[in-house]
Structure formats: C-alpha cells, structure tokens
Kinemage of the C-alpha trace (Angstrom):
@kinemage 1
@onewidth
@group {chain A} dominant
@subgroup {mainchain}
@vectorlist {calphas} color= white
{ca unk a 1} P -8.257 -9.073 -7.458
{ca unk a 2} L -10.700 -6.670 -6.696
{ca unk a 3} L -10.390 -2.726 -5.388
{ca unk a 4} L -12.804 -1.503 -3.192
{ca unk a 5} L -13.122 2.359 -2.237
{ca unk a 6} L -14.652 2.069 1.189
{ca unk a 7} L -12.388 1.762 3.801
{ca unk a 8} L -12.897 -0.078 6.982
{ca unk a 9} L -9.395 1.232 8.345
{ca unk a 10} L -11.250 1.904 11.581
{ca unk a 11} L -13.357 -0.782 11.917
{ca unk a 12} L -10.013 -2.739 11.890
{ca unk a 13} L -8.578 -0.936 14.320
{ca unk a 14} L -11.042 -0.833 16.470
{ca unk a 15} L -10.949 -4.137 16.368
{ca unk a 16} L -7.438 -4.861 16.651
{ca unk a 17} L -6.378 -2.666 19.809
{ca unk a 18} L -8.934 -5.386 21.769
{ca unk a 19} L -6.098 -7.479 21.241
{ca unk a 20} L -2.287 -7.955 22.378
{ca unk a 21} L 0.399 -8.311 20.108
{ca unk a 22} L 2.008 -11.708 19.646
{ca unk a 23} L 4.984 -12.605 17.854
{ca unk a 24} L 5.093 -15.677 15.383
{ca unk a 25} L 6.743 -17.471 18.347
{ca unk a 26} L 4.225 -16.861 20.416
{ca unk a 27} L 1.275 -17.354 18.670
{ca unk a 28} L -0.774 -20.658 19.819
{ca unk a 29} L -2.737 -23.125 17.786
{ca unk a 30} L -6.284 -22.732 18.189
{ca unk a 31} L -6.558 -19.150 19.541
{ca unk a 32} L -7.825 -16.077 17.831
{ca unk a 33} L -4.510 -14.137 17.701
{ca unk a 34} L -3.182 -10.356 16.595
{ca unk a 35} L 0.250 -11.736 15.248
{ca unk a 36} L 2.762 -9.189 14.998
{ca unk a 37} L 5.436 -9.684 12.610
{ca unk a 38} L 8.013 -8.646 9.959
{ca unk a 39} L 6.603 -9.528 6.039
{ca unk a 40} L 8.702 -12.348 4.338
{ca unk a 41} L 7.335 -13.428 0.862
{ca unk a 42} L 6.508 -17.111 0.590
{ca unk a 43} L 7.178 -17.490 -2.627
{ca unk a 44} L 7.527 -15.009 -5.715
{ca unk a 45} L 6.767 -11.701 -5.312
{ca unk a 46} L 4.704 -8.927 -7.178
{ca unk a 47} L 6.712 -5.531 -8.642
{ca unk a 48} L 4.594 -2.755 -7.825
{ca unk a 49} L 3.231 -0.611 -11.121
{ca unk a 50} L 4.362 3.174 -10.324
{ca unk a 51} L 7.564 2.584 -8.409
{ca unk a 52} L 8.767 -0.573 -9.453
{ca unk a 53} L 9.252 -2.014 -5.897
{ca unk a 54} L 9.008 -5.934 -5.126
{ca unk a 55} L 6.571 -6.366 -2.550
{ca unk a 56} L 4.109 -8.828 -1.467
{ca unk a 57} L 0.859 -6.269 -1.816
{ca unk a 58} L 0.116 -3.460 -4.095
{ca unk a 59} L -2.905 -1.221 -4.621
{ca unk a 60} L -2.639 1.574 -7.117
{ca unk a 61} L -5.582 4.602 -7.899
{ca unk a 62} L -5.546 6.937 -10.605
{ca unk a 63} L -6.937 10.052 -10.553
{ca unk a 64} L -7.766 12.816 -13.127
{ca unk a 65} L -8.449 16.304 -12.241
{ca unk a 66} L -12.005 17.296 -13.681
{ca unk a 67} L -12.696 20.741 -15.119
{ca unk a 68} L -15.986 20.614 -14.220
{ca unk a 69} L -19.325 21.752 -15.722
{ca unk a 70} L -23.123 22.858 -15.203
{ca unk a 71} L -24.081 19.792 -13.334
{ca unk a 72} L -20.676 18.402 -11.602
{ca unk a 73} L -18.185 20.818 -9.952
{ca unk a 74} L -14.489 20.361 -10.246
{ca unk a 75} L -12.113 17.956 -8.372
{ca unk a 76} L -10.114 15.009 -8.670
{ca unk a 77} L -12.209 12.004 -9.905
{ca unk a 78} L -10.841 8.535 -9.032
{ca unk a 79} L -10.973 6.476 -12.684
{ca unk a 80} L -12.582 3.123 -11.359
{ca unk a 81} L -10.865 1.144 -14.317
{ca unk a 82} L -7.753 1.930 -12.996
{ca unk a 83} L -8.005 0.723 -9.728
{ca unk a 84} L -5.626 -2.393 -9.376
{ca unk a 85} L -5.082 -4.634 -6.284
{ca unk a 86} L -2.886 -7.244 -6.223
{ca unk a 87} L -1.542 -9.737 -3.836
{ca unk a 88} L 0.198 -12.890 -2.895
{ca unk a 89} L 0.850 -15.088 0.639
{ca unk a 90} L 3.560 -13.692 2.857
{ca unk a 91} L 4.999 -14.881 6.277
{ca unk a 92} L 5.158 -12.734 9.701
{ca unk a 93} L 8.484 -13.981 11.138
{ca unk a 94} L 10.058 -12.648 14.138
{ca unk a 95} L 13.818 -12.435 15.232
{ca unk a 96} L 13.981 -15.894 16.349
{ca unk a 97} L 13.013 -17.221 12.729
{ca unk a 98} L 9.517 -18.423 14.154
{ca unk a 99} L 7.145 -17.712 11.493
{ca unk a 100} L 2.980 -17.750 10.586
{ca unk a 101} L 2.051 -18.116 7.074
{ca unk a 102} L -0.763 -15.508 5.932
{ca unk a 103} L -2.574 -16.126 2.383
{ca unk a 104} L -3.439 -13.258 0.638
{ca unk a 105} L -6.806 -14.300 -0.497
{ca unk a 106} L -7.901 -14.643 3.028
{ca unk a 107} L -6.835 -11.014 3.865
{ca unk a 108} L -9.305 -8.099 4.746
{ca unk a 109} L -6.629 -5.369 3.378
{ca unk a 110} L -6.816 -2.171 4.607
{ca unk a 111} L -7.125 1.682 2.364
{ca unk a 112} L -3.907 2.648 3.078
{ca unk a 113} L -0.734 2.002 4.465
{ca unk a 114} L 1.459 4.404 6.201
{ca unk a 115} L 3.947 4.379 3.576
{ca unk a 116} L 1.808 4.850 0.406
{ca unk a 117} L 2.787 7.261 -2.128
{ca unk a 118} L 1.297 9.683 -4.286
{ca unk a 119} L 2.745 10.956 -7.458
{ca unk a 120} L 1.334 13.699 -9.234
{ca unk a 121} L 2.114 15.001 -12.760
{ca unk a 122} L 1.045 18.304 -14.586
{ca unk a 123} L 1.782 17.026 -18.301
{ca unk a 124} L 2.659 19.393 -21.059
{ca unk a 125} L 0.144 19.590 -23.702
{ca unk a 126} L 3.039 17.178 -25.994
{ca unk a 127} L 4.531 15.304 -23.119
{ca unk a 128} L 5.049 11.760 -23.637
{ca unk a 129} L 6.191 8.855 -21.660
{ca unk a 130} L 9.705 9.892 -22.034
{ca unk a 131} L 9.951 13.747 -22.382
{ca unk a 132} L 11.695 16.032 -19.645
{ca unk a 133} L 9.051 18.732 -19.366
{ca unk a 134} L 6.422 17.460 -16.891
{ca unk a 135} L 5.755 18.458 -13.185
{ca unk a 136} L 5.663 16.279 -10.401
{ca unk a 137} L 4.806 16.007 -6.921
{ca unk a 138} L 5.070 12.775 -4.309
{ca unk a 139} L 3.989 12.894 -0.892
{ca unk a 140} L 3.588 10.551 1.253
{ca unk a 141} L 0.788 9.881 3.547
{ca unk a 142} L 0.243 8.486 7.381
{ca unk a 143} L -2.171 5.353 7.996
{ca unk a 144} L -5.867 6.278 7.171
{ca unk a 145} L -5.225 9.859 5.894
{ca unk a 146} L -7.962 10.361 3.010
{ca unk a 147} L -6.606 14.243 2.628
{ca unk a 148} L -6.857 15.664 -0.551
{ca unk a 149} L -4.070 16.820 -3.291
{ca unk a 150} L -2.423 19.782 -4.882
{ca unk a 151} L 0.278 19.883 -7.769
{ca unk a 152} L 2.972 21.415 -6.437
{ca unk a 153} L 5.463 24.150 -7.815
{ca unk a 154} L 6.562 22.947 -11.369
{ca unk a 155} L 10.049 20.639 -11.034
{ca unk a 156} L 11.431 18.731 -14.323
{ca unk a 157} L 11.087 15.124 -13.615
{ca unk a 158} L 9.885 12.593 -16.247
{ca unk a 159} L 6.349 10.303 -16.488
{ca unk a 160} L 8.198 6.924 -15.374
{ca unk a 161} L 7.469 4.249 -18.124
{ca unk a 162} L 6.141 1.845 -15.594
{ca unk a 163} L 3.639 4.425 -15.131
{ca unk a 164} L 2.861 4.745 -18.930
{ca unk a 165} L 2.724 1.458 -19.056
{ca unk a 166} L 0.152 1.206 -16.384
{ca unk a 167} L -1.716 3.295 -18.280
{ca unk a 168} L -1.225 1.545 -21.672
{ca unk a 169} L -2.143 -1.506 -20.072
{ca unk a 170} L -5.876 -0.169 -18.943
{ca unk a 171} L -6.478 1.599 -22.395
{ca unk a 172} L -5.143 4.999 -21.151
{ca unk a 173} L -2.000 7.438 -21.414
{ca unk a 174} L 0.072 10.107 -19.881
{ca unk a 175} L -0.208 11.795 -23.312
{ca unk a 176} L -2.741 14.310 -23.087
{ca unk a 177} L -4.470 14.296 -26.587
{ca unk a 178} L -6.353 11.399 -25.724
{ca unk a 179} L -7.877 12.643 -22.494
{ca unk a 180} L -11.213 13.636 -22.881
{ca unk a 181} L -11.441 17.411 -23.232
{ca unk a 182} L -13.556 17.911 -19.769
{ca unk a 183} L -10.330 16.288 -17.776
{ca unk a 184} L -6.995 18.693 -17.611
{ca unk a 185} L -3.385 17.313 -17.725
{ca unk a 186} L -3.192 16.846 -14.092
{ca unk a 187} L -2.782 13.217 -12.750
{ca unk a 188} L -2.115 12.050 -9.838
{ca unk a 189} L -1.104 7.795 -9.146
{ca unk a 190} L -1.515 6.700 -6.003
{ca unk a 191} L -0.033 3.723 -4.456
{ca unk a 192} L 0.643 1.822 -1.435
{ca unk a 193} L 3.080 -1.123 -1.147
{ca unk a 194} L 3.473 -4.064 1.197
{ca unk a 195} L 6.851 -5.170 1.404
{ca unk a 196} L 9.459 -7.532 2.678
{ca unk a 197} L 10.766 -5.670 6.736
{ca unk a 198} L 7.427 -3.995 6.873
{ca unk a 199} L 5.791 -4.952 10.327
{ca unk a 200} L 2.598 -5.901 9.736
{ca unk a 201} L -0.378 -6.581 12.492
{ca unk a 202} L -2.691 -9.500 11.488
{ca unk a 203} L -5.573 -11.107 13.315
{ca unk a 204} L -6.801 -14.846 12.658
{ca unk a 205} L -6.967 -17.605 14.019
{ca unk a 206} L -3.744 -19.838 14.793
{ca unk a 207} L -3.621 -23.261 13.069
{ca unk a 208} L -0.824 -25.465 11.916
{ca unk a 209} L 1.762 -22.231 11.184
{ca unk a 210} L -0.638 -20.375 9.404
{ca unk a 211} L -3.608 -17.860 10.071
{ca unk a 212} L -7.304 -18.807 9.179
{ca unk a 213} L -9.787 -16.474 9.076
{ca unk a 214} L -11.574 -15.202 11.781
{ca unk a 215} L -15.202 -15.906 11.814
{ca unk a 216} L -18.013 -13.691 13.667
{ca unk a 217} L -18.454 -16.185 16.160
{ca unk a 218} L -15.194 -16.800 16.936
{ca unk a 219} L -15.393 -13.961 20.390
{ca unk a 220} L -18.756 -15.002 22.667
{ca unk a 221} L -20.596 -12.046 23.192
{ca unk a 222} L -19.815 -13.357 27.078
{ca unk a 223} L -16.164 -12.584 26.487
{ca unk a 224} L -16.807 -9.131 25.246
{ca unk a 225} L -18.780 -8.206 28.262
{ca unk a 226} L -16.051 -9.708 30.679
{ca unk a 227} L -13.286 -7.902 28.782
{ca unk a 228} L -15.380 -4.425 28.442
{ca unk a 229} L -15.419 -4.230 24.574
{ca unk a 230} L -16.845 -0.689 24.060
{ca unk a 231} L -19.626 -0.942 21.909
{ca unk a 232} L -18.312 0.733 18.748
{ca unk a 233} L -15.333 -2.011 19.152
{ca unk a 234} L -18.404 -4.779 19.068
{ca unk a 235} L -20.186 -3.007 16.403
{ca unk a 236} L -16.725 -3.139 14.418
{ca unk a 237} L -16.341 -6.958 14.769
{ca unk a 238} L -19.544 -7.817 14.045
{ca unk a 239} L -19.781 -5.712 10.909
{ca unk a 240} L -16.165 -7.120 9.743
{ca unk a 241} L -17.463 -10.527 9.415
{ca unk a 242} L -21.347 -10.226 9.127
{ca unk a 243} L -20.310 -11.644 5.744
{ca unk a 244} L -17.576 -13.702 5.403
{ca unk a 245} L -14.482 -14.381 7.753
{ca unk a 246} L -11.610 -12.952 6.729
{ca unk a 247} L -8.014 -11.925 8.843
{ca unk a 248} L -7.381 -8.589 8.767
{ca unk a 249} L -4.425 -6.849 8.435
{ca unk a 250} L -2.659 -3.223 9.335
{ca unk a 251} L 0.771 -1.990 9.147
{ca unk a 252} L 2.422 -0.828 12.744
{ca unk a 253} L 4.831 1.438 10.972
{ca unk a 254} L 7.527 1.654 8.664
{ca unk a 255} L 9.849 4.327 7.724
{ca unk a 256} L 11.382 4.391 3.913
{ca unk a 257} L 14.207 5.916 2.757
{ca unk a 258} L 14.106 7.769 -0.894
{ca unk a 259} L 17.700 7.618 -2.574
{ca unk a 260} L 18.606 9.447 -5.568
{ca unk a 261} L 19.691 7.605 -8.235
{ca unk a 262} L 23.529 8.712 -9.232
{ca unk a 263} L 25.267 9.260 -12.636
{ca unk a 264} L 26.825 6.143 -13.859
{ca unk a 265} L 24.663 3.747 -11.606
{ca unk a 266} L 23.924 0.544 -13.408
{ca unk a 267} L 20.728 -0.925 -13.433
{ca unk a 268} L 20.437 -3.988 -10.337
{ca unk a 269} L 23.595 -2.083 -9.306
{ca unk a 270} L 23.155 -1.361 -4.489
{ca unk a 271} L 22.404 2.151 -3.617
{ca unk a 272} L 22.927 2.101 0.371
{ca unk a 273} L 21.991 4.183 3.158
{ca unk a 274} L 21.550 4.323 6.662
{ca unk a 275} L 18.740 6.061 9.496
{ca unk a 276} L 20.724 8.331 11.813
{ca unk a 277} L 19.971 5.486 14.803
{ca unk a 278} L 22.475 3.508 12.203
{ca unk a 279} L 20.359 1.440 10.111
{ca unk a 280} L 21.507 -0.156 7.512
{ca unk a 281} L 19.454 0.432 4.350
{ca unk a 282} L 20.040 -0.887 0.736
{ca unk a 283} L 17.790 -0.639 -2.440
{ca unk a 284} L 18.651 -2.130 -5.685
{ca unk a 285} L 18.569 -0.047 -9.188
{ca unk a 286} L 14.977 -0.205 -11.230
{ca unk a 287} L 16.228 -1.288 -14.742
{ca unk a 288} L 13.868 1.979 -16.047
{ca unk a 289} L 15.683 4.532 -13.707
{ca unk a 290} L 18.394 6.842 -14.797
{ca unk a 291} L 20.646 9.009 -12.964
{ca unk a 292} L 18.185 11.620 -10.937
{ca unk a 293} L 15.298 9.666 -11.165
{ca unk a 294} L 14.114 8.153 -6.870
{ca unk a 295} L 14.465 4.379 -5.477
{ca unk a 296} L 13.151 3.517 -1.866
{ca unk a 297} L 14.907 1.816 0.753
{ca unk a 298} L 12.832 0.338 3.788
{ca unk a 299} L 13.259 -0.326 7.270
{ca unk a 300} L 10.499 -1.811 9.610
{ca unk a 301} L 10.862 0.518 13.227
C-alpha cells in the first residue's frame, strides 16, 4: 500500500463528530453510520516493523537528521522510500459479540494514532545492528500531534534488529558509513499501530455486517441544513469524497502499557500487568528481545 504525508486528521473529524456513536449491535443496514467498536482481526494479522507488535494496521516513517548546507537549512528530512503502510480487514465488535466487518482497502486511514511511537537513535560512528553503544529516545504522541523531535540525553539501549532489518529491506542501514556524508547519525522511526482492544471510530455505510464506503452523495445537502452542519464540517465531507468513497477511520483512545523485559524471560514467554483501575494487561515476548529491552501491553479505555 501506499503512504501519503498529508493528513486529513481534521477533515475526518470534522466529519465524524456530525455523527453519534453506534455500537456493532446497533448499527442498521442501509444507514450511513459512525460504528464504534473494539478491533478484532478477521483473519491473519500483520507484525509491525520497529516494535514487533501484531496488529491489524501499521504505518512506519523514517527520518534522518540533515546537516544542512548553502541552499537547504538543517532539520529532520522524512526519507520517502521508507515510508511503509500496511493493512488488512478487521472487525469492530462490541461486548455483546455483535460485530461489523471493515476492509482495509476501503479505509481512509488517518496520520496518526494516539498511540504511535517514535524511536530515536544517535548511532556511534561503528554502531551496528547489534552493538550496546547507541542512544535512544521513544515518545509517544496524542492524536494529530505533528510536533517536532529532539534526541534526548544519551541512554545505552541497542538498534532493535527488526529495525535494521527495516532498513536492510529498503536498501538502507543503522550503520553509519553508508549514510551520505550531508545526513548525521541521528534517526528517528516513527510508527503507529492498529491493534486488536483498540477502539476504533469508523464511518460507512451499513450493509450485510460490513461497512461500505461512504460516497459524497450519500448526506443531501437538505439534511445538512436541517441538522446545522457548520460549513467547515460540509467543506470536510465534500472534500473527503470529491474523489472516491472511502470509510474513514479514527481511534477514540487507547492507553498502552510498556513492560520491561526481565532476565531469564523466554521468548513467547506472558509478561503481565495491570492499570491502577485493575486492568488486566498481558503482552507476549518478541523472539528478538532480551532482558532490558521494552514490550507493549494494550488496553482500549
């Protein structure tokens, strides 16, 4: 699939607060509907590329930090062959097992998520996939924050390999002899996950357990009028399907749990955890992490 840099995060929202949440039970055939649900995969799933989660979704961005020169001044400089986005069909379901089937090449996906994560490395002049002596950062961002990125205080923490082999995979490495001399060491991979608990807002139209896309005449103009659509709402719709119909999609919060990885933990081994309003979390062992390295547990709230 495709990655596109220009985000329509508030188009879609603009969009989608015209409408009132229904759950998968709720949802009736025929109508255009903002189904509000909990993601299920419908079949396999995808492992993300930095972090090694399964999830349904997955966009990751690399970025380089540029040196700069007579005509261009520094900054980080998004390298457009390393923009990935991948995806595959997921349910909403909702407590009562009710469910609405949403195909993933249908979707309108959104910039970010709420829980996407940004790693960033300052690599040693020698470092390598699997040396000790980088620096690292992760932060992670709210829903439609575009805010810029510093490397933090140096802490030892190693390149993950999934990240090398990201890399390898596009033509590039973490190793810094083969960057091109106008680009310093520092990287920084972001990436934002869908995954199985996260609740997920979605707006189609309703037909035989599934959502369709959402066409731009599928709201009269009549029934924008009678429900007061402001116009930057109506300017939103009809610029989100001038094109083609699509469903769109946004995440109504999640909140993830990072677990360090003990001594002795086996790879697939349960790492468990709980939010203080009792919670249960679990995440499973990454075959590449050792003891130190960070897994994520998720919750939808």
């Amino acid at each position: 699939m495709g990655c596109s840099f220009s985000t329509g995060a508030q188009k879609i929202e603009a969009v989608l607060q015209r409408f009132d949440g229904v759950a998968p039970r709720q949802a009736t055939d025929g109508s255009v509907a903002k189904v509000v649900g909990r993601c299920a995969p419908a079949g396999a799933t995808l492992v993300s590329p930095i972090s090694g989660r399964p999830c349904v979704y997955y966009k990751v961005v690399i970025k380089w930090y540029f040196l700069g020169d007579s005509e261009e001044a520094a900054g980080w400089r998004i390298s457009e062959d390393l923009c990935e986005t991948q995806a595959v069909d997921f349910f909403l379901t909702d407590d009562t097992g009710a469910q609405i089937r949403v195909n993933a090449a249908d979707a309108r996906w959104p910039e970010f998520w709420s829980g996407e994560r940004s790693y960033g490395y300052k690599l040693d002049k020698d470092a390598t996939a699997r040396d000790e002596s980088i620096s690292t950062q992760e932060v992670t961002r709210t829903n439609g924050s575009s805010a810029d990125h510093a490397i933090s205080r140096p802490v030892v923490k190693r390149v993950s390999p999934l990240l090398e082999a990201f890399l390898q995979r596009h033509g590039e490495s973490c190793h810094v002899q083969i960057r091109n001399k106008r680009h310093t060491s520092n990287l920084l991979a972001e990436e934002a996950t869908l995954e199985a608990g996260d609740v997920v807002e979605a707006l189609g139209v309703v037909r035989n357990g599934a959502l369709t896309p959402t066409s731009n005449d599928a709201i009269a103009k009549d029934r924008m009028r009678a429900e007061a659509w402001p116009k930057p709402a109506r300017a939103a719709w009809k610029a989100l399907f001038a094109k083609t119909p699509a469903i769109l999609l946004k995440d109504a919060g999640t909140q993830r749990a990072r677990l360090e990885v003990p001594e002795g933990a086996a790879p697939g081994g349960r790492l468990d955890a709980a939010f203080p309003d009792g919670r249960k979390l679990v995440a499973v062992v990454p075959d590449w992490a050792r003891a130190g390295d960070f897994v994520y547990a998720t919750a939808a709230v």
